[in-house]
C-alpha positions in Angstrom: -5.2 -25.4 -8.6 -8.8 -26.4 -8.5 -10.7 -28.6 -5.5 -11.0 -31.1 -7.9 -7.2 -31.6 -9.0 -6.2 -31.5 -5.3 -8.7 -34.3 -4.9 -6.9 -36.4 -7.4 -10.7 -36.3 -8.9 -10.8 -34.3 -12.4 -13.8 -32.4 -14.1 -14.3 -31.9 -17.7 -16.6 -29.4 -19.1 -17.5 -29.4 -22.6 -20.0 -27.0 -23.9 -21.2 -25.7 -27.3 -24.2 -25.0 -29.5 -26.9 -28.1 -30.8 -24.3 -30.2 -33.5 -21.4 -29.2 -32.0 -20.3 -32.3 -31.2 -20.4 -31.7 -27.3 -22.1 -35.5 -26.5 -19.4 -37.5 -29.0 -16.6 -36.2 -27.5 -17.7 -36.7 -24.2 -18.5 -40.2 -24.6 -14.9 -40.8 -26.3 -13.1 -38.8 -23.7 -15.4 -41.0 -20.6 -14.0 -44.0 -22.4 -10.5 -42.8 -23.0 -9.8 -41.5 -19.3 -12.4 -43.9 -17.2 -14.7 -40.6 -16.3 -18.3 -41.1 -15.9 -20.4 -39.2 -18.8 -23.2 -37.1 -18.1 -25.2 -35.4 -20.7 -27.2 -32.1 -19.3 -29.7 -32.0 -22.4 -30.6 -35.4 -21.5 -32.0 -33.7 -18.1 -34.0 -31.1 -19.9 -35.2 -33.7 -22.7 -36.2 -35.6 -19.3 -38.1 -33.2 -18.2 -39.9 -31.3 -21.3 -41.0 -35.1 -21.6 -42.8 -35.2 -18.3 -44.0 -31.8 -18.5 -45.8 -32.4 -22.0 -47.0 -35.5 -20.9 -49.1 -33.5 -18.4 -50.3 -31.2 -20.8 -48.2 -28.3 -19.6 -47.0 -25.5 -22.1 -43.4 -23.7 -21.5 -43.9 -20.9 -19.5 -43.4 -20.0 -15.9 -46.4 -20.5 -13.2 -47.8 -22.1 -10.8 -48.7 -25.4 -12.7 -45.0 -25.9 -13.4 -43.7 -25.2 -9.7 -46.0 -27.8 -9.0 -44.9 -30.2 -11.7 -40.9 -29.5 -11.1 -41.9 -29.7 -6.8 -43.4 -33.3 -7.6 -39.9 -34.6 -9.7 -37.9 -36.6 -7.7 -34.4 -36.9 -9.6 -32.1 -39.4 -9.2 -29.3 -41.1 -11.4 -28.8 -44.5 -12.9 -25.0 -45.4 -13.8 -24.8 -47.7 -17.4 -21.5 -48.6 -18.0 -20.0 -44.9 -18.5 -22.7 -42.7 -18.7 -25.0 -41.9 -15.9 -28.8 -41.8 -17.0 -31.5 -39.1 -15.1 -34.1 -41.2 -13.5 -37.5 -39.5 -12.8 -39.7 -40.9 -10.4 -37.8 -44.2 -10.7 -38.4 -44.0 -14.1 -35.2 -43.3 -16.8 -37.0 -42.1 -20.1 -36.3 -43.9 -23.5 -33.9 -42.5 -25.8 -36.3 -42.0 -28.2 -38.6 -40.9 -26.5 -36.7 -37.9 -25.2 -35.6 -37.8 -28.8 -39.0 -37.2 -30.2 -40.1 -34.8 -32.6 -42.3 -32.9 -29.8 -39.7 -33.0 -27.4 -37.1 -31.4 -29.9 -39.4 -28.5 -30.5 -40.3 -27.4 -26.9 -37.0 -28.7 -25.4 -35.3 -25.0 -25.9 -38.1 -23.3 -24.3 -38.4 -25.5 -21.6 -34.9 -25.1 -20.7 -35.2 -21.2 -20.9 -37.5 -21.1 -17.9 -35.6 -20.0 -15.0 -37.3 -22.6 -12.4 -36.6 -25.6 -14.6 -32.8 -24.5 -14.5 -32.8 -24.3 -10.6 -34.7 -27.6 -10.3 -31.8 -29.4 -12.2 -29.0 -27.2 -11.3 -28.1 -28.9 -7.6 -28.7 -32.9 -9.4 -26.0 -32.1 -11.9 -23.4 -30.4 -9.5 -24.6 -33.4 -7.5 -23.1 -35.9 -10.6 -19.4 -35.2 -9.1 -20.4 -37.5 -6.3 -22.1 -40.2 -8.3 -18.9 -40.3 -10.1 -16.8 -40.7 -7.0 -19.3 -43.4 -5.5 -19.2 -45.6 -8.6 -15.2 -45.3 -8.8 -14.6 -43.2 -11.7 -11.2 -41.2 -11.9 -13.5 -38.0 -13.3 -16.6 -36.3 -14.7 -17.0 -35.5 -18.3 -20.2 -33.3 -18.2 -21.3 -31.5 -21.3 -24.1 -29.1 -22.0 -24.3 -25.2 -22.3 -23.9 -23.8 -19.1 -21.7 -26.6 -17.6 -18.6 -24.0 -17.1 -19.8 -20.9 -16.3 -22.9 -22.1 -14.0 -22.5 -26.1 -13.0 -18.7 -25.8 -12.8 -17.1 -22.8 -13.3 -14.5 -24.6 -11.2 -13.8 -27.4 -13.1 -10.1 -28.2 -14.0 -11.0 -28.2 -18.1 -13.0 -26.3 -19.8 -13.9 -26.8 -23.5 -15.7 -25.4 -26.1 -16.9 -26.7 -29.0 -17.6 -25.1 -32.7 -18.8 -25.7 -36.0 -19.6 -24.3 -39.3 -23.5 -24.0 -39.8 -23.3 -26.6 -42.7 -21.5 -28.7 -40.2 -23.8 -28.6 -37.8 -26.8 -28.8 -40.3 -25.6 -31.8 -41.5 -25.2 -33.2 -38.6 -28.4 -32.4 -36.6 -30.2 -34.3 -40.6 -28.2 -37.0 -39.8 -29.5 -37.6 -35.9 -33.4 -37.3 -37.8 -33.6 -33.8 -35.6 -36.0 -31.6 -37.2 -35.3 -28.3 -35.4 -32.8 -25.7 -37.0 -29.6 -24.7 -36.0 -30.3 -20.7 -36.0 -33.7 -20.9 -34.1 -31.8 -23.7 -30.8 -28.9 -21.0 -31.1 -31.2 -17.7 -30.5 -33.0 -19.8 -27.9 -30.2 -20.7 -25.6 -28.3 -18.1 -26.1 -30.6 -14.8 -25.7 -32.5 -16.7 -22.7 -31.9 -14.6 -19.1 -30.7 -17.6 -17.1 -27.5 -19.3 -18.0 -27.6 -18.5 -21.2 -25.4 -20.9 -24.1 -21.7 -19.0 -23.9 -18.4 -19.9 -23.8 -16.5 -19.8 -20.4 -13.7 -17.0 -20.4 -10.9 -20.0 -19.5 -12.1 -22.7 -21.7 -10.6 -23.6 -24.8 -12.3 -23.1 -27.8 -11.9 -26.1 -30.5 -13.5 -25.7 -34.2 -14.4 -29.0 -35.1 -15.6 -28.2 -38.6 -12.9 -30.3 -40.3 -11.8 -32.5 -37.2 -12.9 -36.3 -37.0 -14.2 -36.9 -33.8 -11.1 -39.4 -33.0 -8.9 -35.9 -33.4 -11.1 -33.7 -30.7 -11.2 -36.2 -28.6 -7.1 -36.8 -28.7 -7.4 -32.9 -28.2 -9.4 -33.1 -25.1 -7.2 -35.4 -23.9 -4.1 -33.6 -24.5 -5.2 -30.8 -22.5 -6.1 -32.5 -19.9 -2.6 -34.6 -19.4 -1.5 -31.1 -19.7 -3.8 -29.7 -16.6 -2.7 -33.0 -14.8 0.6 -32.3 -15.3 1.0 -28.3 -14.2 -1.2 -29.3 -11.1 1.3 -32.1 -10.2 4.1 -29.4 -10.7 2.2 -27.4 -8.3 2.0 -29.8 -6.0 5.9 -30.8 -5.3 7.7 -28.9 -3.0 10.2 -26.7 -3.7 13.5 -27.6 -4.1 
């Protein structure tokens, strides 16, 4: 049994490639199960952002120790998703969604002191939840069961087809391609994209979102379940 069963507080981690579907079926399963949603590429969108805004390029140095030493990071809850505020400031949507943000984001997020400078405010997003009353987390990301919580009590991960995912990433107006986010997170040294050994893997190629959400949720009455089984005493 995890910490977090025990607790009666539940974490759900729900990674996969860009398109995969990983923020949708956070959101529905936040909404379904009264957990608190946190998007990690929201974080790193955050902080390519700020980092471009002050003319700095992707690469490791000491500009950006400076920059990252200089970010205070704290969180802002709307309704069920809790939004990164830098600096008392929470970025627009589409402003972290812009064109020049999409193509530097990946490389960004490669850099092993942008991942440590993040890394203790999302494990910190447990507590957040618990302050503001929610029964769970939902985080989702790339690294969010084998680095942020390899512990959690459900871990999911989510696949497409490439046309899938193309069409989908046209859809959101991103310009980047699939193939060139994929080789990026995945080949990068620290927490690279992969799929936890324990999580479940769901292809949602041919699944409305309604359906991998029900999934999700499935599994995790199952989890809830074998850790209240655990929990009686023996007869």
């Amino acid at each position: 049994m995890t910490p977090y069963m025990s607790e009666g507080f539940q974490i759900v981690a729900i990674d996969g490639g860009a398109a995969s579907g990983k923020s949708s079926t956070a959101r529905g399963v936040a909404g379904a199960a009264h957990f608190l949603h946190v998007d990690t590429g929201s974080h790193y969108r955050a902080v390519t952002l700020r980092a471009l805004a002050e003319g700095l390029e992707p690469r490791e140095g000491p500009a950006l120790d400076r920059f990252l030493a200089g970010l205070r990071f704290e969180s802002e809850v709307r309704g069920r998703c809790a939004c990164i505020r830098l600096n008392d400031e929470v970025p627009a949507r589409a402003d972290i969604r812009s064109d020049a943000v999409n193509a530097a984001v990946s490389a960004f997020a490669a850099l092993p002191a942008v991942r440590e400078a993040v890394r203790a405010y999302q494990r910190d997003q447990a507590g957040v939840a618990r302050q503001h009353g929610f029964k769970g987390l939902v985080m989702d990301g790339r690294d969010i069961g084998t680095v942020i919580f390899p512990d959690a009590d459900l871990k999911v991960y989510l696949e497409a087809d490439a046309s899938t995912r193309a069409a989908r990433r046209k859809e959101e107006g991103q310009t980047d391609t699939i193939d060139d986010r994929d080789r990026i997170d995945s080949t990068r040294a620290t927490a690279p994209l992969a799929a936890a050994p324990d999580a479940v893997r769901i292809d949602n190629s041919n699944i409305p979102l309604e359906g991998v959400v029900d999934e999700v949720l499935r599994l995790l009455r199952e989890r809830s379940a074998g850790a209240r089984a655990e929990e009686s005493p023996t007869q």
